[in-house]
PLY file of the C-alpha trace (Angstrom):
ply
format ascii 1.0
element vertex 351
property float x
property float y
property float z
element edge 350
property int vertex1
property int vertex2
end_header
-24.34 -16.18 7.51
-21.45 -18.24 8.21
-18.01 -15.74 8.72
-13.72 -17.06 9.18
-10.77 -15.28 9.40
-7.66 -16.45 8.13
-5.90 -17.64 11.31
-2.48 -19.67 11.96
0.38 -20.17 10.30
0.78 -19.69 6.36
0.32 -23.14 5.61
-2.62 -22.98 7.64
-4.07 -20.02 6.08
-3.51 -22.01 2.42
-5.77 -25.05 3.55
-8.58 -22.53 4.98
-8.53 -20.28 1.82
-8.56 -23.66 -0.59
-11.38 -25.42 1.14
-13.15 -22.01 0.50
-12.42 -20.74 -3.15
-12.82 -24.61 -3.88
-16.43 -25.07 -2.76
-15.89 -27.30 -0.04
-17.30 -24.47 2.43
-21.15 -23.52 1.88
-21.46 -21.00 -0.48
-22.85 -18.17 2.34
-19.78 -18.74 4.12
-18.07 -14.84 4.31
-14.37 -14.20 4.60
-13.82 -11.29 7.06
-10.03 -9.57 6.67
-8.61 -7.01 9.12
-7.80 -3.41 7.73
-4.11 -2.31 8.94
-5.30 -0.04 10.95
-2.59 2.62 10.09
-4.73 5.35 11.33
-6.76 3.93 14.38
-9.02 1.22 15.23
-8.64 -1.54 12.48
-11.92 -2.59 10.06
-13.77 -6.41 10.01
-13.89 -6.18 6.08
-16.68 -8.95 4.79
-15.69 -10.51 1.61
-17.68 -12.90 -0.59
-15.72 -15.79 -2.70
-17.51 -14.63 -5.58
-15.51 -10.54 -4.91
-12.69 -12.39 -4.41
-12.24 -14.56 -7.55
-13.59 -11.66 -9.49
-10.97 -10.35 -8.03
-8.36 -12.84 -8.93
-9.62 -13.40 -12.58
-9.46 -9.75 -13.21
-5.63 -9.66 -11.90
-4.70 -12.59 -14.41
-6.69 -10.50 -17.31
-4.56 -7.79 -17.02
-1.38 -9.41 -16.12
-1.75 -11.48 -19.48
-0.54 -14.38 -16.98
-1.14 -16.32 -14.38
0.72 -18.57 -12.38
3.05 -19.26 -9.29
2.94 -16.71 -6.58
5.66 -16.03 -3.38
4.19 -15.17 -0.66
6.20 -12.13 0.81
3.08 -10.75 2.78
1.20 -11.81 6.05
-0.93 -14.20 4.63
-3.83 -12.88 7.15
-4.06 -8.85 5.25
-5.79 -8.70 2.35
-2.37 -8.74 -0.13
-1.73 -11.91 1.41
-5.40 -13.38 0.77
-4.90 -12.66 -2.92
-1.78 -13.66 -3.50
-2.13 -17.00 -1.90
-5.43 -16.92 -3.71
-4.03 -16.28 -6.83
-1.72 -18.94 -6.88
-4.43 -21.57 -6.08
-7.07 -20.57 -8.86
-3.88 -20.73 -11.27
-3.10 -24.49 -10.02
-0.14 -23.51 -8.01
0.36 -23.75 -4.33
2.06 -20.83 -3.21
5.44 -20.56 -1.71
7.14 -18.69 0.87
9.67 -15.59 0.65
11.57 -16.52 3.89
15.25 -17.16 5.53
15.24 -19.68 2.15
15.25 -16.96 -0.13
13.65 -16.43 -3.21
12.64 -19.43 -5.69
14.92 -20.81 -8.50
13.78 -20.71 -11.66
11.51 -17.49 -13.84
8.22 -16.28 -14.54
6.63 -16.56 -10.64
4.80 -13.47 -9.10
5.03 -11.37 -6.14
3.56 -8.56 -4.29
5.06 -5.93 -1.94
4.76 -2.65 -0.59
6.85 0.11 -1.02
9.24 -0.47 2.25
9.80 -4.45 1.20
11.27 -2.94 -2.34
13.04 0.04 -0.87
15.16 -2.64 1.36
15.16 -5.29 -0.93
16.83 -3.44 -3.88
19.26 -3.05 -1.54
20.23 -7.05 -1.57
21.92 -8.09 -4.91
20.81 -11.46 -4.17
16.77 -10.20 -3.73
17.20 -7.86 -6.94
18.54 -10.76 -8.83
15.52 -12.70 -8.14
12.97 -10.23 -8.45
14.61 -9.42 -11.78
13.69 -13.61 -12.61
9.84 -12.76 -11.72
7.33 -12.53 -14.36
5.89 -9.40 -12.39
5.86 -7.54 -8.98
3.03 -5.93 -7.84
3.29 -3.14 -5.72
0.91 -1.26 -3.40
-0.16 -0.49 -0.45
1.42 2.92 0.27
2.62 5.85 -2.14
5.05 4.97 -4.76
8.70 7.42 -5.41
9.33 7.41 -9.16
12.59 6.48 -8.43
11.86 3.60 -6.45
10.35 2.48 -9.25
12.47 3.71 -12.33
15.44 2.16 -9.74
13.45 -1.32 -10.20
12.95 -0.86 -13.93
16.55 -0.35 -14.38
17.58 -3.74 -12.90
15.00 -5.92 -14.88
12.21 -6.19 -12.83
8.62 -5.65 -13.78
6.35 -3.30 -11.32
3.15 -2.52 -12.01
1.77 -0.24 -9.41
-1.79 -1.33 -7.70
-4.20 0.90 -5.77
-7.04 -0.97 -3.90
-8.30 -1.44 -0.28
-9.59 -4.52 1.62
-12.57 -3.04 1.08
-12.11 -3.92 -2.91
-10.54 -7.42 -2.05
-7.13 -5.86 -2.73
-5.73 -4.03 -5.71
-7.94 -3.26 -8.49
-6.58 -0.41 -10.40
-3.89 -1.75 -11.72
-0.82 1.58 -13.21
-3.61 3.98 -12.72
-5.69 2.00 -15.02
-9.14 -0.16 -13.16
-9.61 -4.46 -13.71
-12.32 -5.38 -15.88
-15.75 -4.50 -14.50
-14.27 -2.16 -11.72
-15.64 1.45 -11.70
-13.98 4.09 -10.87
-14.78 8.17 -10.35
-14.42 11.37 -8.11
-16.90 12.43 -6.07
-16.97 16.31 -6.37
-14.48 16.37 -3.22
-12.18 14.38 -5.12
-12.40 11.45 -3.26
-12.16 7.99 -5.13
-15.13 5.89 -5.52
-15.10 2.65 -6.77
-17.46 -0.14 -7.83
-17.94 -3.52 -9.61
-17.58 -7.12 -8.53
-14.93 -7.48 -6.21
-16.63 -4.71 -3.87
-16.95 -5.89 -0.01
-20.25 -7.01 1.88
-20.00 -4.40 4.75
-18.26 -4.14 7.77
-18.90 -6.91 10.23
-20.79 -6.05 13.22
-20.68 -2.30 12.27
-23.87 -1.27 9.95
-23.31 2.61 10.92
-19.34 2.43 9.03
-20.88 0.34 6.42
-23.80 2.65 5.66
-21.37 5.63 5.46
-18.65 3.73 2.74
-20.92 1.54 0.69
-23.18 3.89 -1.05
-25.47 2.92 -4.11
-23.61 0.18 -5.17
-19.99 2.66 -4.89
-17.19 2.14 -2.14
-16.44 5.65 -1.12
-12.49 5.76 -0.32
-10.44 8.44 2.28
-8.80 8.84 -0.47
-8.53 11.72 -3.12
-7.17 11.74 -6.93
-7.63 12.73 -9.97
-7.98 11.14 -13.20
-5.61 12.44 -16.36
-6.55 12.63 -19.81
-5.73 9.02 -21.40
-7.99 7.84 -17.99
-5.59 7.00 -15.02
-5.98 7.91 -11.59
-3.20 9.21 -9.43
-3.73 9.06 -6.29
-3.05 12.85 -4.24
-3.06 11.04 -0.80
-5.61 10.03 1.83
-8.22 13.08 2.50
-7.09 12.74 6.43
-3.40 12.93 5.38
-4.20 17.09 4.68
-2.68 18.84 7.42
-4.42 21.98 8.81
-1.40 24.37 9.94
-1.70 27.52 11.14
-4.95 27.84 8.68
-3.02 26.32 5.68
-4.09 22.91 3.98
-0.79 21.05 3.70
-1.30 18.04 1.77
1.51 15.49 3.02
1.60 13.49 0.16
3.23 16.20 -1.79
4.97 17.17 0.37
6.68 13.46 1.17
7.50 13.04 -2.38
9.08 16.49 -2.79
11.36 15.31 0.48
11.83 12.06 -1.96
12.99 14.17 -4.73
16.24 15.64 -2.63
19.47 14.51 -3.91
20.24 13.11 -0.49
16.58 11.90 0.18
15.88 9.31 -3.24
14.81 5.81 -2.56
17.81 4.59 -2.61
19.27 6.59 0.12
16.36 7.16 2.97
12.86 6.31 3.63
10.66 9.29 4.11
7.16 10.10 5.40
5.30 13.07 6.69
2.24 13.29 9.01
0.44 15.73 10.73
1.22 16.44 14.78
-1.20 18.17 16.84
0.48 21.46 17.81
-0.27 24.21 20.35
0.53 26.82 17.99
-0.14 25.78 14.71
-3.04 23.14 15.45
-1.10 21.02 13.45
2.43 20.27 12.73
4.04 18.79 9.32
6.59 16.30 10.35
9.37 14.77 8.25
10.50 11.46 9.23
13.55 10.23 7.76
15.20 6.78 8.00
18.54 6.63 6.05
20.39 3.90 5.29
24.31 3.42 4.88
25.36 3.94 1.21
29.45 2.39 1.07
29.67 3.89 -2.15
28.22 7.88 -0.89
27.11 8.23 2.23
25.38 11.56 2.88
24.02 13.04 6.40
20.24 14.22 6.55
20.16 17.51 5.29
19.01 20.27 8.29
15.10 20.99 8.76
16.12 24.53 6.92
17.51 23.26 4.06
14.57 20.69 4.07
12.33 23.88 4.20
13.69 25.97 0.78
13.58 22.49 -0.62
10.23 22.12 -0.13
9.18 26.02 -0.63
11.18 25.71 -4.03
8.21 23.59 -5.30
5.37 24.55 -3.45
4.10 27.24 -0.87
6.49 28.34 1.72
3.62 27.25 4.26
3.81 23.20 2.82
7.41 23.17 4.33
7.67 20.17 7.35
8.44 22.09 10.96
10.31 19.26 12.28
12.41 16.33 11.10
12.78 13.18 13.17
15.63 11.20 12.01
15.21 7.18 13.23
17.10 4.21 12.32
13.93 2.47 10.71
10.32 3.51 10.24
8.07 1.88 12.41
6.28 -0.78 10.61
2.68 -2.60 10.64
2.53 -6.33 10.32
1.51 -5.81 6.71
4.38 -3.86 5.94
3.09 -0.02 5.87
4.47 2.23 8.06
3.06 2.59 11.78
1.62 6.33 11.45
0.60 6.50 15.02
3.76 4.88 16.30
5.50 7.64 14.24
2.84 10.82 15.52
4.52 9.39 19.26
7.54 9.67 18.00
7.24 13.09 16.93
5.97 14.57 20.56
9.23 12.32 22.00
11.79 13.75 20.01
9.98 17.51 20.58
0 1
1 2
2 3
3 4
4 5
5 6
6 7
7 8
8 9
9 10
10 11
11 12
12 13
13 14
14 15
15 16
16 17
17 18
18 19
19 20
20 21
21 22
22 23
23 24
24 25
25 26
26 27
27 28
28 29
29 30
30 31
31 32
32 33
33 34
34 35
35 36
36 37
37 38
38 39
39 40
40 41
41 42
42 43
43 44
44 45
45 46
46 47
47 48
48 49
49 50
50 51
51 52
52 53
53 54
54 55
55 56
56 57
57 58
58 59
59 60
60 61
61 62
62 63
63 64
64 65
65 66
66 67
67 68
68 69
69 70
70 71
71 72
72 73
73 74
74 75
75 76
76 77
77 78
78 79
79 80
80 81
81 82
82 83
83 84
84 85
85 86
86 87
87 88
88 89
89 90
90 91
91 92
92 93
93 94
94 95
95 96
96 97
97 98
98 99
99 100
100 101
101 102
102 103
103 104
104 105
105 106
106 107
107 108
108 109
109 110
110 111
111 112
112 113
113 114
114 115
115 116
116 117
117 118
118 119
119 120
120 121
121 122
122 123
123 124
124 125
125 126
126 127
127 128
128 129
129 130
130 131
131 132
132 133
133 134
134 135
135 136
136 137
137 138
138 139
139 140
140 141
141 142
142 143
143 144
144 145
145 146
146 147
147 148
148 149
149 150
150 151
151 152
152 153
153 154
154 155
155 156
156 157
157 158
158 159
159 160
160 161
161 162
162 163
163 164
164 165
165 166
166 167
167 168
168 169
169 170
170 171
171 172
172 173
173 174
174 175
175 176
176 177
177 178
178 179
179 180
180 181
181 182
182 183
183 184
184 185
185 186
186 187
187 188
188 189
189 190
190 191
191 192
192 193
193 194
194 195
195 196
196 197
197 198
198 199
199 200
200 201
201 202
202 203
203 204
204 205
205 206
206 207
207 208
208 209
209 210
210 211
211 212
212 213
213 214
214 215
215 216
216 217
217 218
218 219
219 220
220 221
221 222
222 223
223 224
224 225
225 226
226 227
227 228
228 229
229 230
230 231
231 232
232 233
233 234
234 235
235 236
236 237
237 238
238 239
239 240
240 241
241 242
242 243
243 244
244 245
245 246
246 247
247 248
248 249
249 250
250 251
251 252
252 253
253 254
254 255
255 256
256 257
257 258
258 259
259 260
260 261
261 262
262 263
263 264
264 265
265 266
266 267
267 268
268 269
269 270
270 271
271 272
272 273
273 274
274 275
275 276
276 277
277 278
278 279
279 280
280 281
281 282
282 283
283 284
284 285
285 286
286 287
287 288
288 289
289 290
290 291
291 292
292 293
293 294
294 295
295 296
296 297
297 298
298 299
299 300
300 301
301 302
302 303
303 304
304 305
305 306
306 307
307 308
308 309
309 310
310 311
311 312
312 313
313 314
314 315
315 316
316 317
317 318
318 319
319 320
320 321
321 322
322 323
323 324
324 325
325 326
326 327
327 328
328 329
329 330
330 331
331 332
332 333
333 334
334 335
335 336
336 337
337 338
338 339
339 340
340 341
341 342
342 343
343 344
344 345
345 346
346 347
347 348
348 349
349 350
């Protein structure tokens, strides 16, 4: 078995990724992506061609297009993969988001994660142009409502993905799978998923591998539920539950309650909560908030007691975050997603 990784510069990336979805690599050759590595030691994810362009064909299905894509990812992730990928199978070779801006022109396609949008709606110059795009995906990370009813309202199309390296990116696309995905709960209420864009294994790691690919399913750390017309929301990532004081917080509902403050929307801060390890309570929820300047209302973060009733107003008492770190930017990953153990230092810093 014959194994590359994406390495060098975009344009570099392109040529590798053509010579490979185009047959001019052996068939056996393997594509191996990096997880993020948000919460510890990052994954050697082993894609075939054959995942990934069921991957890309099942994107353009339920798009109802295909065409140009902007790359606005690192092209070495698993976003950036398909995105360059997409482009390529649809005839197009894929340009940059940089310093230059945006593309002239309509109908292109894009994908981002929640952060990239947050700051870019920001820009009446990057709104503008998204608003010109034929669609925006968007994934990678927990999606506010308003982020997204914000985007709506200036003309551009989201459509919200949910996928994993592990599934050659996004394959469920607004709650509902791509053609020939699978998709069900395990009685936990984790996520499993199957079908033909599923990964090989984890490189060099048959233990890992044995433990997430089972019977032809890729078992997530993540836990949903799936509503009556058939979509899946996504409740969080089974390690995001925080165990305080012998209560299971789940952060993910507690993050987008924060979201929900009038001071708090997408528009006005970015907000996340993790768990701290804490000599009294085990575990500690922790808000961290990033605002940014607002000419037209500027607002302070609210106090971590005000945060609190805000929080108990919705859910249990015991959900409410025990400290609030205010920063001038979230940490980020390379890919975009927020740097959860940069932030869990943070936390201990600012105690």
């Amino acid at each position: 078995m014959d194994y590359f990784s994406p390495a060098g510069s975009p344009v570099e990336v392109e040529r590798q990724l053509a010579a490979w979805l185009t047959g001019d690599a052996p068939a056996r050759t393997r594509l191996v992506v990096a997880t993020s590595g948000s919460t510890g030691r990052p994954k050697q994810v082993v894609l075939s061609r054959d995942a990934v362009l069921a991957s890309v064909r099942a994107s353009a299905a339920a798009l109802g297009a295909s065409g140009p894509w902007v790359l606005a990812l690192p092209a070495g992730y698993v976003a950036g993969v398909q995105v360059i990928a997409r482009s390529l199978v649809a005839g197009h070779p894929p340009t940059r988001y940089d310093e230059s801006g945006w593309p002239d022109g309509s109908g292109w396609f894009t994908s981002l994660v929640p952060t990239q949008l947050v700051r870019m709606l920001r820009s009446a110059d990057d709104t503008a142009a998204l608003a010109r795009a034929h669609t925006v995906l968007l994934g990678g990370g927990p999606i506010d409502p308003g982020l997204r009813a914000r985007a709506g309202a200036a003309g551009i199309r989201v459509v919200a993905t949910y996928g994993a390296a592990e599934t050659a990116g996004g394959c469920v696309y607004d709650g509902l799978p791509l053609d020939g995905v699978g998709l069900a709960l395990d009685p936990t209420a984790r996520i499993r998923i199957s079908g033909p864009t599923l990964f090989d294994g984890y490189r060099d790691d048959p233990e890992r591998t044995a433990e997430t690919l089972v019977d032809g399913w890729y078992l997530t750390s993540d836990a949903g539920r799936i509503d009556e017309d058939g979509r899946l929301q996504v409740l969080g990532r089974i390690d995001d539950m925080v165990v305080s004081g012998g209560v299971n917080v789940p952060a993910a509902a507690v993050a987008r309650r924060l979201r929900a403050h009038p001071a708090l929307g997408s528009d006005r801060a970015e907000v996340e909560v993790l768990g701290v390890p804490d000599a009294e309570w085990g575990m500690r929820a922790v808000a961290f908030i990033a605002p940014h300047p607002r000419s037209d209302a500027p607002q302070p973060v609210p106090p971590l007691e005000e945060l609190r009733d805000w929080v108990a107003a919705a859910h249990p008492r015991s959900w409410a975050v025990r400290q609030v770190v205010v920063l001038d930017a979230l940490p980020l990953l390379g890919n975009g997603k927020p740097d959860r153990q940069a932030l869990r230092v943070l936390a201990e810093e600012a105690r």
